[in-house]
C-alpha positions in Angstrom: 139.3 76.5 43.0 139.2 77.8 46.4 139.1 75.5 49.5 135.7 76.1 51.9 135.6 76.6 55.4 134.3 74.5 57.6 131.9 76.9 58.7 130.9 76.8 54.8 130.1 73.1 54.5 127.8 72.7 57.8 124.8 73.1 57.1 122.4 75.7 59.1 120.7 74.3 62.1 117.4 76.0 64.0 118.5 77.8 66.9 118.8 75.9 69.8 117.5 78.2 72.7 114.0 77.5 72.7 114.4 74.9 75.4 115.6 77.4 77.4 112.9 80.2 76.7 109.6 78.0 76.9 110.0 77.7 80.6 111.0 81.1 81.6 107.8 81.6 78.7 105.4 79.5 80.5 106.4 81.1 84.1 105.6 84.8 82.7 102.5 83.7 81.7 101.4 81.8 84.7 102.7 84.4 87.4 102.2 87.5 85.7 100.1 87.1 82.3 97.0 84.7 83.3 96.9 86.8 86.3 96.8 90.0 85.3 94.0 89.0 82.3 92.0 87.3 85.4 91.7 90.2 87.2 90.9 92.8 84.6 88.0 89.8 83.6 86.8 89.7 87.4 86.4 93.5 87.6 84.3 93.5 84.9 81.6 90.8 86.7 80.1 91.3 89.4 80.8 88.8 91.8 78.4 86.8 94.3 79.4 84.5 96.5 77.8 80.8 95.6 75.7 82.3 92.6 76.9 82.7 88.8 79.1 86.3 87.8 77.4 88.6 86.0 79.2 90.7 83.3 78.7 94.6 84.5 81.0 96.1 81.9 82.5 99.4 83.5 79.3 99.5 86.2 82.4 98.7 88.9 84.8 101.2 87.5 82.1 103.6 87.4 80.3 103.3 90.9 84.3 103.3 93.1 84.6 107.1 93.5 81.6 106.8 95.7 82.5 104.4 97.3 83.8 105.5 100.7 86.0 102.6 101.3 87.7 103.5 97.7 88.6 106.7 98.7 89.7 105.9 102.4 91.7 103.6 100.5 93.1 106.2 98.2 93.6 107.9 101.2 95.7 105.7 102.9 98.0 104.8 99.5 98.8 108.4 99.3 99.7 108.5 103.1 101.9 105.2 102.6 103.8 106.9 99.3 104.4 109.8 101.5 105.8 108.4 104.1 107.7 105.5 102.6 109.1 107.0 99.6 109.2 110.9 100.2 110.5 111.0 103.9 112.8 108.5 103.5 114.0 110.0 100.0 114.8 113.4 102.0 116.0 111.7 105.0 118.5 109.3 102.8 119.8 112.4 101.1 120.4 114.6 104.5 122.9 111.3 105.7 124.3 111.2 102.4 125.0 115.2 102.6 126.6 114.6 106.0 128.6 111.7 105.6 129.9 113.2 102.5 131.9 116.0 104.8 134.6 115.5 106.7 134.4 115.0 110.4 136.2 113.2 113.1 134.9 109.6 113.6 133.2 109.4 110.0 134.1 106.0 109.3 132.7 105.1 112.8 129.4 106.6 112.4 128.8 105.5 108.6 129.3 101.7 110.0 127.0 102.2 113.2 124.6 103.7 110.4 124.8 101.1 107.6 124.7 98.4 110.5 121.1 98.2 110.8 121.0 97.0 107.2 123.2 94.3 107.9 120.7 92.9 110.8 118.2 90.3 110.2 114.4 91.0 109.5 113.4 88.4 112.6 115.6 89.9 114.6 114.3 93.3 114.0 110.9 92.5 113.5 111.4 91.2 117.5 112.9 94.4 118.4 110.2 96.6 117.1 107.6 94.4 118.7 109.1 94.9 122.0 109.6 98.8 121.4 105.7 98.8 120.1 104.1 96.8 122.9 101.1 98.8 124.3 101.7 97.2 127.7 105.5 96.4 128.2 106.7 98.6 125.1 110.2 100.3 125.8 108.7 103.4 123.9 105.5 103.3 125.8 107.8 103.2 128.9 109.8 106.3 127.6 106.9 108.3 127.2 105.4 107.4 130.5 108.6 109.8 131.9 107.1 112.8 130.5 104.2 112.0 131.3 102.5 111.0 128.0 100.1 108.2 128.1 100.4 104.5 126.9 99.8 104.6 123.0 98.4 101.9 121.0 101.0 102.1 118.1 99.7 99.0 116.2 96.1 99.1 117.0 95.2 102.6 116.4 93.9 103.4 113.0 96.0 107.2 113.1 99.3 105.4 114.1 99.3 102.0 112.6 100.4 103.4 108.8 102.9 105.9 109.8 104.4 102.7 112.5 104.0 100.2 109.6 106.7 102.3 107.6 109.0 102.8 109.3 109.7 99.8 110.6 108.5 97.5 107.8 110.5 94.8 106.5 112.4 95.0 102.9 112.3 99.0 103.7 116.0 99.1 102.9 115.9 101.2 106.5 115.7 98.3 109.0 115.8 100.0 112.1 
């Protein structure tokens, strides 16, 4: 006769995670779930404001590449990807190539680099509202001395994407 284990004799239990994964469950389907069904059901009604929807089926899907403000929007995506993923990809890469070699002061000049990444969105976000001011603006001011005119950097439909990335918060490039 062989003596059991005490792993033998107990006797098996249901897993006890499940307290655990219902609420992590219940936020995935509240935040991302509900609201991604929602949306695909609202773009198939046509929606009034203070009347009943009315199912369209693909009617929205089908009239939005003639819509104008469907493609300026387009338009403006692909301008955005450009300049907030593309430029910054080359641009990231060209410091990296640099800062790779060796150089006098390397050190130095990687910390004065990375340091903007270190500085707080506020203060930042501060900064870049003082540079962009149409009246007072520092780079408004810089220009003036070569005699460029006052620009309107955040209120001008050409400038107010290209602005927007570069100095947007979360950018990773927060100068």
């Amino acid at each position: 006769m062989s003596e059991e284990t005490p792993q033998m004799e107990a006797e098996w239990r249901p897993p006890s995670y499940w307290p655990f994964v219902v609420p992590a469950l219940v936020v995935v389907l509240a935040v991302i779930v509900f609201p991604w069904v929602f949306t695909i059901w609202m773009s198939l009604n046509e929606w009034k404001v203070g009347s009943a929807t009315t199912f369209v089926g693909a009617a929205n899907y089908l009239r939005m590449p003639n819509d104008p403000r469907f493609v300026e929007a387009v338009g403006h995506t692909l301008v955005y990807t450009i300049l907030s993923v593309l430029l910054p990809l080359l641009f990231g890469t060209f410091a990296a190539v640099v800062f790779h070699q060796r150089f006098p002061l390397r050190g130095f000049l990687r910390g004065i680099f990375i340091m903007p990444m270190m500085a707080t969105p506020v203060a930042i976000a501060l900064i870049w509202t003082m540079i962009f001011n149409p009246q007072l603006g520092v780079l408004n001011y810089l220009l003036s001395l070569v005699g460029i005119p006052p620009q309107l950097w955040v209120f001008h439909p050409a400038t107010v994407i290209p602005r927007w990335c570069w100095s947007r918060p979360g950018s990773g490039r927060r100068s």
